[in-house]
C-alpha positions as a Markdown table, in Angstrom:
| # | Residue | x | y | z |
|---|---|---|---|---|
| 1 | Unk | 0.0 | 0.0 | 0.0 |
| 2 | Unk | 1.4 | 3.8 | -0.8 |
| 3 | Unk | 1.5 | 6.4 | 1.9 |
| 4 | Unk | -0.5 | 9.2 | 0.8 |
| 5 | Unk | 2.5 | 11.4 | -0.1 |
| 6 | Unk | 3.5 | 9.0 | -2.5 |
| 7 | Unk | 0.9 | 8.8 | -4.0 |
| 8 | Unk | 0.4 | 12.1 | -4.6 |
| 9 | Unk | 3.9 | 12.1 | -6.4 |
| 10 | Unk | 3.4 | 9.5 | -8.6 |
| 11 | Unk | 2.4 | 10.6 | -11.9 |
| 12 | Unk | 0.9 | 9.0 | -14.8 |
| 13 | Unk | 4.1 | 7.6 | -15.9 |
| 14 | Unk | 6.9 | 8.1 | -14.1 |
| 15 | Unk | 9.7 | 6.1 | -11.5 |
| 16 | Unk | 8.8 | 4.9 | -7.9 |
| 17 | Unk | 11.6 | 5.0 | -5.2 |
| 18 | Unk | 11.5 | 1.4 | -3.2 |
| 19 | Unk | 13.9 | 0.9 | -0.5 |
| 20 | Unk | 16.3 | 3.7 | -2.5 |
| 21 | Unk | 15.6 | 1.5 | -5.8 |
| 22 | Unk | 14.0 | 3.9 | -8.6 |
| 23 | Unk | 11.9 | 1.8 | -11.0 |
| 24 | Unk | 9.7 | 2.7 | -13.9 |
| 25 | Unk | 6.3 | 3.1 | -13.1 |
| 26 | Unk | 2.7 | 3.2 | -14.8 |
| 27 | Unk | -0.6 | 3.8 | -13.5 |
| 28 | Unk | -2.7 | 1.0 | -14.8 |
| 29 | Unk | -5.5 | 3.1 | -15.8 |
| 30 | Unk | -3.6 | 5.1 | -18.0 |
| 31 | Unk | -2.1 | 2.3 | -19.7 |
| 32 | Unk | -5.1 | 1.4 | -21.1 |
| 33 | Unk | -6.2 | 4.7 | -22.1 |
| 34 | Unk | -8.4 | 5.7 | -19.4 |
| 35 | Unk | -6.2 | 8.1 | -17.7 |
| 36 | Unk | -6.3 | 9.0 | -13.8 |
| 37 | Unk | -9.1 | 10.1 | -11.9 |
| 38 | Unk | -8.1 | 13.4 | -10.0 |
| 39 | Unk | -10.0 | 12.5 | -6.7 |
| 40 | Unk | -9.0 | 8.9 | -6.4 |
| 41 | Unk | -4.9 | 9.0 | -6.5 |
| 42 | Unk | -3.1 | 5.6 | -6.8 |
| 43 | Unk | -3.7 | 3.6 | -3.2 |
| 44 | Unk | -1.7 | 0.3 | -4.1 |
| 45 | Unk | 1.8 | -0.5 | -6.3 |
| 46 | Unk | 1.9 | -3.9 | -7.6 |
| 47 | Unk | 5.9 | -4.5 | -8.2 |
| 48 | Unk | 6.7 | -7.0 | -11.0 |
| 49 | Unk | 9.6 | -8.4 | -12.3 |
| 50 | Unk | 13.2 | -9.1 | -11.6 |
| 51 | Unk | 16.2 | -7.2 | -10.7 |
| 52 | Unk | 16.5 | -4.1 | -13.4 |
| 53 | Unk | 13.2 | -4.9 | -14.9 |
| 54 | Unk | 10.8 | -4.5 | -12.6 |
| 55 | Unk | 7.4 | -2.3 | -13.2 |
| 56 | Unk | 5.2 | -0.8 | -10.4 |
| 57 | Unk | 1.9 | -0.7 | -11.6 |
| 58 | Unk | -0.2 | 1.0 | -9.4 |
| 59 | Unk | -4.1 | 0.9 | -9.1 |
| 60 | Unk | -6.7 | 2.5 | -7.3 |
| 61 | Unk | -8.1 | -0.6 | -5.4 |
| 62 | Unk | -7.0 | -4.2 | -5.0 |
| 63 | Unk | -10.3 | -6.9 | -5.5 |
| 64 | Unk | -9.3 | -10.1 | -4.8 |
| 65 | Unk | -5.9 | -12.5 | -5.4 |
| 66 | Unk | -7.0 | -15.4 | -7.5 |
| 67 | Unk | -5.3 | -18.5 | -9.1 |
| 68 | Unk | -6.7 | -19.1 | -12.8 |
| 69 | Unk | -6.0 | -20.8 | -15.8 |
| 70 | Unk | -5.2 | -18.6 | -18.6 |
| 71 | Unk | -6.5 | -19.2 | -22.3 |
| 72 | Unk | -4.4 | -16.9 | -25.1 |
| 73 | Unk | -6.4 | -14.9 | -27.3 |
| 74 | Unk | -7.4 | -15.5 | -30.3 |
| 75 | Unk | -4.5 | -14.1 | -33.2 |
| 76 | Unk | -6.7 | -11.7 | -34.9 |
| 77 | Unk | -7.3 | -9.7 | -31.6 |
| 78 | Unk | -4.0 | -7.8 | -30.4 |
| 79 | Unk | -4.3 | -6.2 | -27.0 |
| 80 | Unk | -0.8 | -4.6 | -25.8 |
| 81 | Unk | -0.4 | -5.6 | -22.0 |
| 82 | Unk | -3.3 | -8.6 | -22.4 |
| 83 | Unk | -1.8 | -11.9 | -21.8 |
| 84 | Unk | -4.9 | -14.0 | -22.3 |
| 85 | Unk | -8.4 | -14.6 | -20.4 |
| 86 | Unk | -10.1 | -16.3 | -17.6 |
| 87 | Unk | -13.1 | -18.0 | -17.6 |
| 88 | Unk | -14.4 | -17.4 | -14.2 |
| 89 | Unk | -17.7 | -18.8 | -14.8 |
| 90 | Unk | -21.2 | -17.0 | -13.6 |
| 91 | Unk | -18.7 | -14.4 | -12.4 |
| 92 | Unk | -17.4 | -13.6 | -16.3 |
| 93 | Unk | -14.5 | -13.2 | -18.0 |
| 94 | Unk | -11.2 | -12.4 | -16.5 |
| 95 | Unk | -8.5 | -10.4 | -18.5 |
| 96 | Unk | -5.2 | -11.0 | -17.5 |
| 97 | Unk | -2.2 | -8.6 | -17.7 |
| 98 | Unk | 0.5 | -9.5 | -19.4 |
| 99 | Unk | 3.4 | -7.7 | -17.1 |
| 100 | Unk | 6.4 | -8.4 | -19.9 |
| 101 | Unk | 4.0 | -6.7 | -22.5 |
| 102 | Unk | 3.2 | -3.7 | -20.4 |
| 103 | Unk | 7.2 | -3.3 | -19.7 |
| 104 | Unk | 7.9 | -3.6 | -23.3 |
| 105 | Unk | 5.4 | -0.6 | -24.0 |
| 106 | Unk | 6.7 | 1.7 | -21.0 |
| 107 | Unk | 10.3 | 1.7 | -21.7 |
| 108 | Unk | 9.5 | 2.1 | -25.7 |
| 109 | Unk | 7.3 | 4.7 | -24.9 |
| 110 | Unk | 10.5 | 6.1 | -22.4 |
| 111 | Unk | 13.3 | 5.8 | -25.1 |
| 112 | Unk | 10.9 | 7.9 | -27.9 |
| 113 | Unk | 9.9 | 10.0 | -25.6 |
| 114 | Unk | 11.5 | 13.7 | -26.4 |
| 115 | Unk | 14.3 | 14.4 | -24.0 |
């Protein structure tokens, strides 16, 4: 869980300090084009990956942690940072994040970025 003041110092995109380790971070939200919501900042940071390439992706809430099986989609649909779906069931269809995907985006996105 973020403090408050960290929180409020994340941007959209931008790096997280954890323990004195900067990595890149993206708000989840924004990833997916639905940018952040001025009166709900980021509460949680979800840290993936290993050694230099980790991500923080943060979100406004956490739901549940589950353990699924997960189908790839179909090769007509491309979805950057999808990995595949869950079928939950009566609950629905789960979409799962594919972290390497979403890492690959953020640091192209960081090296065309205008300095």
């Amino acid at each position: 869980e973020l403090r408050t003041a960290e929180a409020l110092m994340l941007g959209a995109d931008g790096e997280f300090d954890l323990n004195g380790s900067k990595m890149r971070c993206v708000r989840l939200s924004v990833f997916f084009g639905y940018g952040p919501q001025a009166e709900k900042p980021a509460r949680y940071g979800i840290v993936a990956g290993l050694a230099e390439a980790r991500l923080c992706i943060t979100v406004e809430c956490l739901v549940e942690e589950l353990d699924v099986v997960v189908k790839p989609l179909p090769k007509l649909i491309t979805a950057p940072g999808i990995a595949g779906a869950a079928d939950m069931g009566e609950k629905g269809i789960l979409l799962v994040i594919d972290v390497t995907g979403m890492q690959d985006s953020v640091n192209k996105g960081r090296q065309t970025a205008p300095a």
